[in-house]
BAFI-783723 format. One record per residue (C-alpha): residue number from 1; x, y, z. Coordinates in Angstrom, 3 decimals. Example, Ala and Ser with C-alpha at 12.3 -4.5 7.8 and 13.67 -1.06 7.14 Angstrom:
// BAFI-783723
  seq        px        py        pz
    1    12.300    -4.500     7.800
    2    13.670    -1.060     7.140
***
This chain:
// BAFI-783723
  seq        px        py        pz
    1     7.439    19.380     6.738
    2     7.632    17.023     3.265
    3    10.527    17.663     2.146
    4    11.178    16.565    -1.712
    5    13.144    13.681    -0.929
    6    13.191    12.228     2.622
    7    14.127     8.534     2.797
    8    13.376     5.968     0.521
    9     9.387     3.737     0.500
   10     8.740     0.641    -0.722
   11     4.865    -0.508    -1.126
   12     3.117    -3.296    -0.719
   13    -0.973    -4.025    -1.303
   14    -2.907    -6.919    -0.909
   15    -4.860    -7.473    -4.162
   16    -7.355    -9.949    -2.030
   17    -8.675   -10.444     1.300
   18    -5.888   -11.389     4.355
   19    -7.418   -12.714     6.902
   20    -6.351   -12.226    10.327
   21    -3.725   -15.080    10.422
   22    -2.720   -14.328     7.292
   23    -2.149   -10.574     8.169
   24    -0.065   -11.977    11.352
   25     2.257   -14.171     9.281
   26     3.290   -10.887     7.083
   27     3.957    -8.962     9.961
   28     6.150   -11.886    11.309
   29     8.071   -11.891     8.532
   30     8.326    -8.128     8.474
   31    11.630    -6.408     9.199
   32    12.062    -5.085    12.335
   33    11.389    -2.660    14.221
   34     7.857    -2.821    12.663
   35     4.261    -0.314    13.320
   36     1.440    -1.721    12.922
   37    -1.471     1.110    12.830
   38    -4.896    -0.287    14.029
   39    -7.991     1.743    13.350
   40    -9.251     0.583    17.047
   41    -7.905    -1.091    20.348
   42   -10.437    -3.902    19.705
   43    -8.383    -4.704    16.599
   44    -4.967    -4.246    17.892
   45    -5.450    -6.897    20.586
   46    -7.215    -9.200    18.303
   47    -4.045    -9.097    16.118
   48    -1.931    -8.518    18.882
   49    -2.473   -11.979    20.346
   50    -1.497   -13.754    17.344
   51     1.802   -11.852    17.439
   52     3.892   -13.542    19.810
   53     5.942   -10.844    22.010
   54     4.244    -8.185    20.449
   55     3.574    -5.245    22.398
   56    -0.057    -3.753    22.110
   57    -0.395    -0.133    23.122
   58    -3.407    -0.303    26.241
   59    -6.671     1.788    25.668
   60    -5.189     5.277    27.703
   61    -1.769     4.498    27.015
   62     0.507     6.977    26.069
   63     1.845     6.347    23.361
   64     5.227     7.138    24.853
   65     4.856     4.629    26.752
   66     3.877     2.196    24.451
   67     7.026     2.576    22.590
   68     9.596     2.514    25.293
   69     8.273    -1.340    25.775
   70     9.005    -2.250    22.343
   71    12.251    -3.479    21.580
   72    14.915    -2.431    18.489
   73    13.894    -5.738    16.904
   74     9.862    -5.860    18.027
   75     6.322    -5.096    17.244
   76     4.188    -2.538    18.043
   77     0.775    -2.824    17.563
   78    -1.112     0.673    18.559
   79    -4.530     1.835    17.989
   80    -4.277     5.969    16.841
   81    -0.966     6.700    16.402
   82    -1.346     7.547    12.784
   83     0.618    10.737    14.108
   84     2.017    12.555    17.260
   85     4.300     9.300    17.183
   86     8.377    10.370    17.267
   87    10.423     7.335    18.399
   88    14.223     9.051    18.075
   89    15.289     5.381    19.734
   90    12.984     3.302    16.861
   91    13.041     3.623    13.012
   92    10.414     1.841    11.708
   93    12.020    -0.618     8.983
   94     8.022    -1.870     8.231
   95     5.298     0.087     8.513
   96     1.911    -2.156     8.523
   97    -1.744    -1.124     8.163
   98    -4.299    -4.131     8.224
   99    -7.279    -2.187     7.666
  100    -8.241     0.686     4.861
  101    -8.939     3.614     8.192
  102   -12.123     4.666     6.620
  103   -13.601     7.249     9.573
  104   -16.519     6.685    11.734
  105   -19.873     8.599    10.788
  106   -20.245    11.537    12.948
  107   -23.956    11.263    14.385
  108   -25.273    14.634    16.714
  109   -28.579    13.917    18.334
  110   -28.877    10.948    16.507
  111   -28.434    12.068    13.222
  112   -25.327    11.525    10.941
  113   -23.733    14.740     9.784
  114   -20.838    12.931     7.652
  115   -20.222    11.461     4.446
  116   -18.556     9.228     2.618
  117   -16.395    12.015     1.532
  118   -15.281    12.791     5.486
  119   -14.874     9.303     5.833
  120   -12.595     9.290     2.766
  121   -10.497    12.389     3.374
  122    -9.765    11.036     7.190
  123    -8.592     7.532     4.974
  124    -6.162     9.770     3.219
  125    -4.920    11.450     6.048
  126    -4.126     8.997     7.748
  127    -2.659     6.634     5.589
  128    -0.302     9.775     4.757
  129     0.456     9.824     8.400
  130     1.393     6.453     8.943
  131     3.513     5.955     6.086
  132     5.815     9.308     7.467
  133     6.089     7.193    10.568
  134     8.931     5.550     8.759
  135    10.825     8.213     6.767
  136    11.387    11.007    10.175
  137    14.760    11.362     8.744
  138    16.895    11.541     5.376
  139    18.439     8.242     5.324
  140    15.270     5.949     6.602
  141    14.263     3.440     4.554
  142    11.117     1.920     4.824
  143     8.384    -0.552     3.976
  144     4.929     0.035     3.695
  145     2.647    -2.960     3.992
  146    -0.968    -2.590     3.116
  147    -3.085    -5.529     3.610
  148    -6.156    -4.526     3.055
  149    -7.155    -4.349    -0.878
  150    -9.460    -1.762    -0.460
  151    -6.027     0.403    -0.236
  152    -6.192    -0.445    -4.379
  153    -9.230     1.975    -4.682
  154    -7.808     5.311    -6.756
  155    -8.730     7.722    -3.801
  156    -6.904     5.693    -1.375
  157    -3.667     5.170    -4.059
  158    -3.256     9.212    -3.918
  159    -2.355     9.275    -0.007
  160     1.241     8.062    -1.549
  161     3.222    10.331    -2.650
  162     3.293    11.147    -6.341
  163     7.456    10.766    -5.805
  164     7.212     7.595    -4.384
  165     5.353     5.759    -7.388
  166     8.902     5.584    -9.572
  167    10.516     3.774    -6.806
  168    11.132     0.247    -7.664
  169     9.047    -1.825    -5.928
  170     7.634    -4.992    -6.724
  171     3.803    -6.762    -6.895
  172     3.770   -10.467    -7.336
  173     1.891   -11.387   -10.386
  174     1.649   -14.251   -12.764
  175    -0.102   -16.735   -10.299
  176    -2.734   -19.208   -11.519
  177    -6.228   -18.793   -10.041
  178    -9.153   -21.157   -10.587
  179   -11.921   -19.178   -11.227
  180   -14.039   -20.593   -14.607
  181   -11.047   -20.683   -16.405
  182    -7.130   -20.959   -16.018
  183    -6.894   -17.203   -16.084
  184    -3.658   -15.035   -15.067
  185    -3.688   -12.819   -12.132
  186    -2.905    -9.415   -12.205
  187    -1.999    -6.989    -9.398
  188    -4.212    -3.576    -9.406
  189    -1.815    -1.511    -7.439
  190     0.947    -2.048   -10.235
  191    -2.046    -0.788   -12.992
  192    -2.266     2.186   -10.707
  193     0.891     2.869   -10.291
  194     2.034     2.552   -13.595
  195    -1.168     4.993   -14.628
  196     0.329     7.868   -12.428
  197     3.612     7.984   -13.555
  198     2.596     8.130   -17.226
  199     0.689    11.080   -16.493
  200    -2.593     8.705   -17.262
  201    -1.071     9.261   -21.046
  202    -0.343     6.651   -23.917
  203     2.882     6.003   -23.615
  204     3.133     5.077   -27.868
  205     5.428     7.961   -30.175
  206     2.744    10.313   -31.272
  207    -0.040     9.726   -29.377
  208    -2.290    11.679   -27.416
  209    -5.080     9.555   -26.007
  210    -5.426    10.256   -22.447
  211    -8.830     9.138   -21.671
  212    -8.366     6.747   -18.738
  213   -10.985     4.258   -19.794
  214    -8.860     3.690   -22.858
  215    -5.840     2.938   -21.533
  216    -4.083    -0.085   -20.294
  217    -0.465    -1.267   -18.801
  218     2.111    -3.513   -21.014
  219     3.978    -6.148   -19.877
  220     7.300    -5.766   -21.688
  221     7.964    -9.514   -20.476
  222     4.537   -11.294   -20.868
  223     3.126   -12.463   -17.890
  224     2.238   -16.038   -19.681
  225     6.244   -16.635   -19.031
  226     5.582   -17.688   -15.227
  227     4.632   -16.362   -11.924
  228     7.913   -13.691   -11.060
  229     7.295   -10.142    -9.276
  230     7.213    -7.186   -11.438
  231     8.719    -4.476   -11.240
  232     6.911    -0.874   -12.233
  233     9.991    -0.329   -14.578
  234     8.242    -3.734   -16.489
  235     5.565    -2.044   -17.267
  236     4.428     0.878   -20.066
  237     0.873     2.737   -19.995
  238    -0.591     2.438   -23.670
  239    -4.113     2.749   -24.825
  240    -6.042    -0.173   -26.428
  241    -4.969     0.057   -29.888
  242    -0.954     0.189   -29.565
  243    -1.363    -1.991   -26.698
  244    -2.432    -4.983   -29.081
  245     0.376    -3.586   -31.576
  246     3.209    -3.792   -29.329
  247     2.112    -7.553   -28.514
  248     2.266    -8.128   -32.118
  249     5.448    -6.753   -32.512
  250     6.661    -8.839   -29.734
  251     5.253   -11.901   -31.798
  252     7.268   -10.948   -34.785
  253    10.155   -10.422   -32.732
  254     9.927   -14.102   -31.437
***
């Protein structure tokens, strides 16, 4: 059961590569209760151990069990519990997955009988999973934390639901990065986002351009103003042309 509107999601993606103590310090600083969904045991207890009082669900553990050791204000790391999970005494204030849970190839006799496509469909199922772990009733509110960017790739941006896209939730953008020249970073998810709630449509009074590769996301406060998190209300989906005449406008306006 999805109903239209059952408790409010905020989301999170990494736009680079977390590494494992990096992915520990986030779920630290995570409200609490907080899930984090592994894609195996071996990962949950590698994580696990740099989570102080964490409690990491055992290979054969019930999962019933797993959550009656984890406190109102704790962790719980478990591998496969992207559903079948119903904690009436938990709501999950955070709800963190480290790693994009592509499937496993299915191999009979030595052969593999899957493809990509499996692997991708499982992805979407269970990121869809996971995130409902944190919205079982009306009034939840929850966070989603993503920290792996492959989680940026289209397919993977569809497991969230399409009414979940206008919340207002913010990327962090703006930062300086050294690469061969003092460039500004942006944050794919925010593109994304911004591209499915404009209906992948130019955004501009009278027109009609809707081929994706043509379009692009405004900044209705340039980013060159400093690093600040954006909001997806900041942003407007227009295509190349009226995307280089509202920053002229914004020039004249200045």
């Amino acid at each position: 059961i999805d109903p239209a509107m059952h408790g409010k999601l905020t989301v999170e993606i990494a736009a680079d590569e977390v590494s494992d103590e990096e992915q520990a310090r986030s779920i630290l600083s995570a409200e609490r209760p907080c899930l984090v969904l592994t894609t195996s045991h071996a990962d949950a207890e590698r994580l696990g151990a740099l989570l102080k009082g964490a409690v990491v669900r055992e290979k054969g553990e019930a999962l019933v069990d797993a959550v009656a050791r984890c406190q109102p204000d704790g962790i719980l790391v478990a591998a496969g519990a992207w559903s079948g999970l119903d904690s009436p005494a938990l709501r999950w204030r955070t709800v963190v997955v480290p790693k994009a849970p592509y499937g496993a190839p299915t191999e009979i006799d030595g052969q593999q009988i899957t493809q990509y496509i499996d692997s991708k469909v499982t992805a979407i199922r269970r990121i869809n999973q996971g995130l409902h772990r944190g919205l079982r009733t009306q009034d939840a509110v929850c966070r989603l934390l993503l920290l792996d960017p492959r989680f940026n790739r289209p397919e993977l941006a569809a497991a969230i639901p399409v009414r979940f896209s206008t919340s207002v939730r913010t990327f962090d953008e703006g930062q300086r990065k050294e690469v061969l020249s003092d460039e500004l970073k942006r944050n794919t998810a925010l593109k994304l986002a911004a591209l499915r709630r404009d209906q992948y449509r130019c955004q501009w009074a009278g027109c009609a351009v809707d081929q994706r590769h043509m379009l692009q996301v405004h900044h209705t406060r340039p980013l060159n103003e400093g690093e600040r998190p954006s909001k997806l209300a900041d942003v407007i989906t227009y295509c190349a042309n009226h995307h280089l005449e509202a920053h002229h406008l914004m020039k004249q306006a200045n």
